[in-house]
N, C-alpha and C positions, 0 to 999 in steps of 0.2 A: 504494500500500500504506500505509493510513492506521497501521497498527500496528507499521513498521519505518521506522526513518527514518535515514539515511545512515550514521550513527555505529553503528548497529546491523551495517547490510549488511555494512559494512566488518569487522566481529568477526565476525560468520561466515562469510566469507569465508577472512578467516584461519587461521579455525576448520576449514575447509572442505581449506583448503590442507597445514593440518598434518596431516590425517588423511592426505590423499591421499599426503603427503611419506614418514610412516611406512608407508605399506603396503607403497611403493618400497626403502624401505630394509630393511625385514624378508623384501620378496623378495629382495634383495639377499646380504641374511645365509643365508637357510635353503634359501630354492630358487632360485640363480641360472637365472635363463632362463625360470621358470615362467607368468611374465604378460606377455600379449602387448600388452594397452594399456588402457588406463584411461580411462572418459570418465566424464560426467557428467549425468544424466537426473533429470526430477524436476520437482520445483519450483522448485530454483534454475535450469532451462533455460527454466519456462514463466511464469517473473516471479509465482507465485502462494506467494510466502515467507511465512511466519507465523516467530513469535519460537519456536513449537515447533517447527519444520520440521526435518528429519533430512536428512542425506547420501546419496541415491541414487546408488550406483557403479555401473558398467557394471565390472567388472573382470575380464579376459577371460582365462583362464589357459592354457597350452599343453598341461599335462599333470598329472596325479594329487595331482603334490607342491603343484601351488597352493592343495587345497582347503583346507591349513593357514590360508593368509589368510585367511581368513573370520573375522567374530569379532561378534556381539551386546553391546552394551553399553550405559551408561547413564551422559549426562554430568549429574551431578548439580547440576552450579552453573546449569544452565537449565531441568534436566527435559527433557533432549530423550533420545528414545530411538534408539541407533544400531543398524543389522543391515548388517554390510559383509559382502557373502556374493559366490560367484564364480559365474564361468558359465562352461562349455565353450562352445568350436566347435561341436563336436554340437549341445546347447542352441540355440545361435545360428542354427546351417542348419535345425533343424528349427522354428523362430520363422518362418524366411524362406519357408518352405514355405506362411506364409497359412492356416493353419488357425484361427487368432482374433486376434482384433484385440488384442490387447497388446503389441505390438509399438513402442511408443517409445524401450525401452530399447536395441534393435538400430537403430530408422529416427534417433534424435534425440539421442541423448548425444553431446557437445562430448566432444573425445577432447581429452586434457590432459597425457596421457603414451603412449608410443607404441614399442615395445622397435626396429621398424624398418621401412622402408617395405612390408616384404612384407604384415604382419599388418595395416596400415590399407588397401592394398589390395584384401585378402581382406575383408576388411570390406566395404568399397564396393561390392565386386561383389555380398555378401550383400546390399546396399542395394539395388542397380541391381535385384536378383531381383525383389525387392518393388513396386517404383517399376511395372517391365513390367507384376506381375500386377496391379496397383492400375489401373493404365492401359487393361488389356483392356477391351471392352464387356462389360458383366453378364450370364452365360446361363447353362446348364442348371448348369454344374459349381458355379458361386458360390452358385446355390440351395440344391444340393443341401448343402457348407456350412453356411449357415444355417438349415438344414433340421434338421441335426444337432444345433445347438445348440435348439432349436426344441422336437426330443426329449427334449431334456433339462429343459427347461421342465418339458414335462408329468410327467415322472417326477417332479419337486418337488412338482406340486400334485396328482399322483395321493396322494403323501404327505400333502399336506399335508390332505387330502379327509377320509383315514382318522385321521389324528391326534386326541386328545381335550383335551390343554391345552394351552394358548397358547403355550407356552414352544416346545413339539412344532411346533405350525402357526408361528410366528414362524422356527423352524430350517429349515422346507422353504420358505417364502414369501422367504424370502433366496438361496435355492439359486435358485428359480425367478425373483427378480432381476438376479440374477449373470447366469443364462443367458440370460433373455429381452433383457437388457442386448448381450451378446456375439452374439446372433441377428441384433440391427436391427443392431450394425456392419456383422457380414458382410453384411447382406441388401443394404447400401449401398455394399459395397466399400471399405468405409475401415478405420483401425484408431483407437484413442482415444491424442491428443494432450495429453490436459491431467490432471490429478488426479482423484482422486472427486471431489473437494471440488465440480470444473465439470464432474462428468458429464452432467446436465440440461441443461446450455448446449449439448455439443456433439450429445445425444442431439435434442432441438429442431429444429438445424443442419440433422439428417437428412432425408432426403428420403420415403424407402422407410419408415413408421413408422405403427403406429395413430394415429387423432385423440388425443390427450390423454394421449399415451403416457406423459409425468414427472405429470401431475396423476393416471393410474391407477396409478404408483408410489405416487407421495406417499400416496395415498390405502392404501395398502396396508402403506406406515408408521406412518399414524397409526392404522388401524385398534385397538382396545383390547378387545375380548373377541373368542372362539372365531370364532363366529358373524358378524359382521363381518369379521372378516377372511378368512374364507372366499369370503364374499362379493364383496369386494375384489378378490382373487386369481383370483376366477371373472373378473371384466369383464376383470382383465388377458390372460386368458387366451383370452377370446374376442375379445377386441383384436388380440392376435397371430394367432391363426388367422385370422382374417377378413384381415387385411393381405399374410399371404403367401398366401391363394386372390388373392385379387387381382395379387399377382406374378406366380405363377405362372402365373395365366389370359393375363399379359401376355408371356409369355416367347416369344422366333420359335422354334417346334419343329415338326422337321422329321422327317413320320413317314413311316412306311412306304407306301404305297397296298395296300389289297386286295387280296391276288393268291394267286396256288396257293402260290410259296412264301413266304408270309409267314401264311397261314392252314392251309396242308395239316396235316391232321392233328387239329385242335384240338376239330372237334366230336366227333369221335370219342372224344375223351382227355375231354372232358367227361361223353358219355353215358356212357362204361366206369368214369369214376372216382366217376360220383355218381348216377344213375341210379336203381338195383337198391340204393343207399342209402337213398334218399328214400323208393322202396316198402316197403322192411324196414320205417324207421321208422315208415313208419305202420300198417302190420302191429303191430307191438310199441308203437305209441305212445311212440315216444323223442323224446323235444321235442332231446335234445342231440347225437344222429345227426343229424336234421334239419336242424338250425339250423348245425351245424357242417358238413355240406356242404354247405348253402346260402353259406355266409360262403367258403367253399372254392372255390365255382364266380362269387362275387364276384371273390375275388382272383385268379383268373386273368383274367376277363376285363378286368378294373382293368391286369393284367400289359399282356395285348395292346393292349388299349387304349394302353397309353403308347409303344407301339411304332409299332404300326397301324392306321390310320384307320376306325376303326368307330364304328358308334353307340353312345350307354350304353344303360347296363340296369338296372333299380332293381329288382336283385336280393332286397335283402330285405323290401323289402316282399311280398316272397311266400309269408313265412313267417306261420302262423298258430297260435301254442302251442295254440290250442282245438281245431280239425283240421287233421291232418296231412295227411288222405288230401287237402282243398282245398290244402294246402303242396307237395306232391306233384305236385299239377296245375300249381302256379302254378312250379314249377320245369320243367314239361316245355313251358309253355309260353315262357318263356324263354330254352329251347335252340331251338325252334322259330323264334325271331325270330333269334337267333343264326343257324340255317340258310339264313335269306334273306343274310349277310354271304356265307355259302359260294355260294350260288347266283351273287351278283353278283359276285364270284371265280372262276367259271369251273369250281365244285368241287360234286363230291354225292360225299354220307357212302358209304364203303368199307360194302357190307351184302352179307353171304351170307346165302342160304336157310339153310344148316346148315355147319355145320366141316367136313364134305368138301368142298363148293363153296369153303370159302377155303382149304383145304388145296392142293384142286387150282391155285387162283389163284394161290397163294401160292409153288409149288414152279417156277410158268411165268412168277417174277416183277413 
């Protein structure tokens, strides 16, 4: 650390101590018993100090009366700015739960005060929590994780798509940083160890990540008008998609096989639900009937598909806004291919002459 040098450490250190000392004593004073123990996270854990560097506390409180501890303030003779804020248990077990990588202030603070061995215990065991799931092999569940954050991406740069000044696309293009950031941890099972300041170092590190993943940041910072940045935002974005098709194509899933009960029923629930749609719509010429129960007989078979082992279906390419009635067709044929999966299942579609022949069926089970 070219910019702190020993005589520096040593006065914030102290600096470090005193604060930590009063927190203890003003628990002392107002809410005997309130904090459960104290550590220390940050940059003074990850050797990454600067002369403006602030006091990261882990300070763990037991009940209500702790949040009084808390306090924001501003040590004027250095300019450094402090935020001593608390955290519950809750807080803490729902961090442990692995839902995003931020997690250093529960996995990494040096505990420096400690009310008694029960609450470092409880601790530890929140640690161990993490340690196991960090440790599992990577599969359907860790995807679907970072799948989430993933969503959240897009919803940034759906904003960001529709926004008109910079200020507007610069505010959704950080959202969808944030996220895309918190995506590639989980997609790698890890959580982030070091500051912003080296989040590129450890983003790099990663394994599971688009090519050039901190240079289509970067590039997404430097961006300076609307239009470029747009742009930008776009490569990151088709960076991330492409990265996790590629996971997910790689993932061991384990489906169902073709069979009566894992197919019964569904062509059926197909023709009934969209059928006698698609003919309307071209009767009436509704491009939004159409297309919308084309996109409708997508997503189911998208559903079963991820269940059981079927062919795909490029469903929408069989929509045609100019004719409907060839939209029409190219949906019946579709179900058509579909009924060869029932065939090799061992199944043909439930069909009566007329509603007394399934009446009759129907009542003899």
């Amino acid at each position: 650390m070219n910019s702190m040098d020993s005589r520096n450490m040593n006065s914030m250190d102290s600096r470090n101590r005193k604060i930590i000392d009063a927190v203890i004593r003003k628990e002392q004073e107002v809410c005997p018993g309130a904090v459960a123990l104290i550590g220390i996270y940050g940059s003074f854990m990850t050797g990454d100090v600067h002369p403006l560097s602030d006091l990261d506390l882990l300070i763990l409180i037991n009940d209500e009366r702790g949040w009084q501890l808390g306090k924001a303030f501003i040590q004027e003779d250095l300019g450094v700015g402090h935020d001593i804020y608390c955290t519950s248990w809750e807080s803490l077990r729902q961090d442990a739960e692995y839902e995003h990588p931020h997690l250093s202030k529960l996995m990494d603070s040096q505990i420096v005060y400690c009310a008694d061995d029960k609450a470092r215990d409880e601790l530890e065991t929140l640690r161990e929590q993490v340690r196991k799931k960090l440790a599992e092999p990577f599969g359907e569940a860790d995807y679907r994780k970072a799948e989430k954050e993933l969503k959240e991406v897009r919803c940034c740069y759906a904003d960001a798509m529709i926004a008109e000044t910079l200020n507007e696309v610069r505010r959704s293009a950080g959202g969808a940083i944030y996220f895309a950031e918190n995506a590639i941890a989980l997609l790698n099972k890890t959580y982030f160890r070091k500051g912003i300041s080296r989040r590129y170092e450890e983003l790099d590190a990663m394994e599971r990540k688009p090519d050039n993943l901190c240079g289509m940041i970067e590039n997404v910072l430097a961006a300076t008008t609307v239009n470029s940045l747009k742009v930008q935002l776009t490569l990151l974005m088709k960076g991330l998609d492409s990265c996790f098709r590629r996971v997910v194509q790689q993932l061991p899933r384990e489906k169902k096989s073709a069979c009566g009960d894992t197919l019964s029923g569904t062509y059926e629930e197909m023709f009934s639900n969209w059928h006698g749609k698609m003919v309307q719509a071209a009767e009436k010429g509704d491009r939004h009937l159409a297309f919308m129960s084309l996109e409708s007989l997508n997503e189911m078979l998208n559903d079963i598909r991820s269940e059981v082992d079927i062919g795909t279906y490029d469903v929408l390419s069989a929509y045609d806004p100019g004719d409907l009635w060839k939209t029409a067709e190219g949906f019946d044929r579709i179900l058509k291919l579909y009924l060869q999966e029932y065939e090799k299942a061992g199944l043909q579609p439930a069909r009566y002459a007329d509603v007394d022949k399934f009446i009759s069926a129907y009542a003899d089970g």
